[in-house]
C-alpha positions as CSV (number, residue, x, y, z in Angstrom):
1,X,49.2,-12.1,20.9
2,X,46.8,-14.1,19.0
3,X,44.2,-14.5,22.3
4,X,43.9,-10.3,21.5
5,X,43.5,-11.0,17.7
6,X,40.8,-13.7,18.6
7,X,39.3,-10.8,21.2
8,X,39.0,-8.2,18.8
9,X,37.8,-10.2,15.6
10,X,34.5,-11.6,18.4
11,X,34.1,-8.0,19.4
12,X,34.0,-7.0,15.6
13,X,31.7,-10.2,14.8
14,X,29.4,-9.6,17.6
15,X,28.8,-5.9,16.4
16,X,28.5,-7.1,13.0
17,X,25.8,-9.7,13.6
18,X,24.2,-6.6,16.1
19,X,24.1,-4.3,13.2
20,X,22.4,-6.6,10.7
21,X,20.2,-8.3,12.7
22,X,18.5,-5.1,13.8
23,X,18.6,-4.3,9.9
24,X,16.7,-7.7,9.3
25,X,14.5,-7.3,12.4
26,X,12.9,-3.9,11.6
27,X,13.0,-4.7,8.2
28,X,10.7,-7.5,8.6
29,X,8.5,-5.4,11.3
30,X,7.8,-2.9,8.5
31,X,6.9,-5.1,5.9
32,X,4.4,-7.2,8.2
33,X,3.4,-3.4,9.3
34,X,2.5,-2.7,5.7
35,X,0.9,-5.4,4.9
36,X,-1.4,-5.5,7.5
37,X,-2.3,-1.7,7.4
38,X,-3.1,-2.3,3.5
39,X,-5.5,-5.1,4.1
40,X,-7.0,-4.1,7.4
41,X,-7.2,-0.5,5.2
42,X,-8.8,-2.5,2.5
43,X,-11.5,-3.9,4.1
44,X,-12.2,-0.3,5.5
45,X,-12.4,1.5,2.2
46,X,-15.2,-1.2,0.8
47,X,-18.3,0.9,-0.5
48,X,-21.0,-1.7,0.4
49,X,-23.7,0.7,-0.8
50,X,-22.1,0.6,-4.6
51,X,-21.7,-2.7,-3.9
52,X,-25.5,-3.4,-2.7
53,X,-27.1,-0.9,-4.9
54,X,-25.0,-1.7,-8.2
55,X,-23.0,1.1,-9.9
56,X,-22.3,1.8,-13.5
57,X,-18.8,0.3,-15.5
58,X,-18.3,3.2,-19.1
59,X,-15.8,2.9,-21.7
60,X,-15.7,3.6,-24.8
61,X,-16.9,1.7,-27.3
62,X,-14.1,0.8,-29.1
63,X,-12.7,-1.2,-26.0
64,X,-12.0,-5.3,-26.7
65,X,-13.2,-8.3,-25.1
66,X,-10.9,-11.3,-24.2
67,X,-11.9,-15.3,-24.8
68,X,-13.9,-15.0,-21.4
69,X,-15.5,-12.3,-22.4
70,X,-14.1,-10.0,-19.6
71,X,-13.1,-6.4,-21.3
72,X,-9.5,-5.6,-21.6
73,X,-8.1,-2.0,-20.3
74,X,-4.8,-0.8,-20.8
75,X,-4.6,1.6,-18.1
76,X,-7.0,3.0,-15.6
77,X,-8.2,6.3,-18.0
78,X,-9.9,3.5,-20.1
79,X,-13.0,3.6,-18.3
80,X,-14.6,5.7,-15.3
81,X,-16.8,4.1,-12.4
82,X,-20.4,5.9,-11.6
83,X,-22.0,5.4,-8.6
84,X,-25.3,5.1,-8.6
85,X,-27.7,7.3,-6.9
86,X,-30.5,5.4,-5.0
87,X,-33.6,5.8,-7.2
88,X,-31.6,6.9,-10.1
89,X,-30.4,6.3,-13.8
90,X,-28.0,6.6,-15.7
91,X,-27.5,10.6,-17.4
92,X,-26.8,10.4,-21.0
93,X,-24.0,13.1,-20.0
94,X,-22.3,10.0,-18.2
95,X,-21.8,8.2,-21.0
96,X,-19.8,10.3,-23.1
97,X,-20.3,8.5,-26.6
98,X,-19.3,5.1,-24.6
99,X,-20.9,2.3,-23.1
100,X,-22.2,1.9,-19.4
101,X,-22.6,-1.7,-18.2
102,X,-25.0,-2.0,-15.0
103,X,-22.3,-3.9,-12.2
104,X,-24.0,-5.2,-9.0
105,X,-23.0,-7.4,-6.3
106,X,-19.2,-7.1,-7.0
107,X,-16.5,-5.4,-4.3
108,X,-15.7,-1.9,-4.9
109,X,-13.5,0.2,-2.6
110,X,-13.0,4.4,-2.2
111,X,-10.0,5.7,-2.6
112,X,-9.6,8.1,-0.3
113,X,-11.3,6.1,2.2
114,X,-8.3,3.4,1.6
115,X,-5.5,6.5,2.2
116,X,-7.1,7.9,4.9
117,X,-7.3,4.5,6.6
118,X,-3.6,3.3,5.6
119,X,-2.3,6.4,6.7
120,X,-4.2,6.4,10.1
121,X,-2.9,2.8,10.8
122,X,0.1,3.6,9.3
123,X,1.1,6.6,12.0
124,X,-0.6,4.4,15.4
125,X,2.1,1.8,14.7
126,X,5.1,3.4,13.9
127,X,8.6,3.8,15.4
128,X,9.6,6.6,17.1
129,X,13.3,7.0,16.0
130,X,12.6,6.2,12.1
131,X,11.5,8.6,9.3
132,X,9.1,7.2,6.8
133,X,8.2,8.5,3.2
134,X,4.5,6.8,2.1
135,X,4.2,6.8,-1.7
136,X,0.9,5.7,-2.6
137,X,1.4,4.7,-6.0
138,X,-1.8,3.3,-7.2
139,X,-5.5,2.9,-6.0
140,X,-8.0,1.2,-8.3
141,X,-11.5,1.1,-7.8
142,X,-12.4,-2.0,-9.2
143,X,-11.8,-4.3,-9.4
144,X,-9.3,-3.4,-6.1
145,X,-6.1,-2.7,-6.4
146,X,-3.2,-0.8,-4.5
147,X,0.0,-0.2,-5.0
148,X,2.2,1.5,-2.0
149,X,5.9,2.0,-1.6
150,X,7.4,2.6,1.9
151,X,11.1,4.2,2.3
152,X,12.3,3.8,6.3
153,X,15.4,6.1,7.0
154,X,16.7,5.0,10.0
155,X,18.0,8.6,12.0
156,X,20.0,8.4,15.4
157,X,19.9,11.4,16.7
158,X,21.9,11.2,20.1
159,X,21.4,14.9,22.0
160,X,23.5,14.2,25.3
161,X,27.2,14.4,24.1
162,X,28.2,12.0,27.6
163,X,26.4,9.6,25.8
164,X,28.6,7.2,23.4
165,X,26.3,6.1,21.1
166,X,27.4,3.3,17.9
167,X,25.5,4.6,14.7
168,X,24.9,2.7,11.8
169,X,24.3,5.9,10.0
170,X,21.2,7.1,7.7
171,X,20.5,4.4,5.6
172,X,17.0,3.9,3.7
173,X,15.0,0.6,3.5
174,X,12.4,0.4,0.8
175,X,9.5,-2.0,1.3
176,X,6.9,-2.0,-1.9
177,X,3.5,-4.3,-1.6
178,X,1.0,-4.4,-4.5
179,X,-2.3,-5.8,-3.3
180,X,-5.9,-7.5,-5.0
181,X,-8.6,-7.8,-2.8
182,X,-9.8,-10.7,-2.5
183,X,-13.2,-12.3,-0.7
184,X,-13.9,-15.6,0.2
């Protein structure tokens, strides 16, 4: 009687430890997938000719500096990025009553360079029997910053009825990275 019990409760703890180590598995799959697609999309989306040729920084004028002399935004709308042109100035139009300050040198990225990228590195490494929902949150210019969040549904869809098949049902994982560039 009780060598059944013992047989039944290792059956039910092997399947246990089967079902939530393929959970932690593919969890950690698609979080080292994200994370590498956002950098390696990143470093795709860098607009060395901005960053070569300079580009212009306006806000308006009524926008405050901190102790290190860095200007403070409160949300991307605060200011607007324009590229320049090669062999070109800055139109008063541009400006819009604000100030422009000439930014060369520093890292700048495109942003639908960056989604088109993410998405294309995204779909090459994917799993077959998952759906995925890509929510690109946010995508700042510069300095760079994205946010992405990932939903995974895990779907078993078993088309041959002979076929017994143990479903852990339609569950969703959510994996969220917010990511700075950074240079050495």
């Amino acid at each position: 009687m009780w060598a059944v019990f013992i047989f039944i409760m290792g059956i039910v703890g092997i399947i246990l430890i089967s079902i939530f180590g393929n959970i932690t598995t593919t969890n950690q799959q698609d979080y080292t997938l994200i994370k590498n697609a956002t950098e390696a999309a990143m470093n795709d989306a860098i607009d060395r000719a901005s960053q070569r040729a300079g580009f212009y920084l306006c806000f308006e004028k009524n926008v405050n500096k901190n102790a290190n002399g860095q200007y403070e935004f409160q949300s991307k709308d605060d200011y607007r990025i324009v590229r320049k042109a090669y062999n070109r100035t800055l139109n008063l139009k541009d400006i819009r009553g604000g100030e422009c300050e000439f930014i060369q040198g520093e890292v700048i990225i495109n942003k639908d360079v960056f989604v088109e990228s993410f998405l294309r590195r995204m779909s090459e490494n994917i799993y077959n029997n998952k759906s995925y929902q890509v929510t690109v949150q946010d995508v700042i210019e510069y300095p760079p910053k994205v946010s992405i969040r990932i939903d995974t549904f895990n779907t078993y869809n078993s088309s041959e009825a002979e076929t017994l098949e143990f479903s852990t049902g339609d569950f969703a994982i959510r994996n969220q990275i917010d990511a700075i560039f950074e240079e050495k």
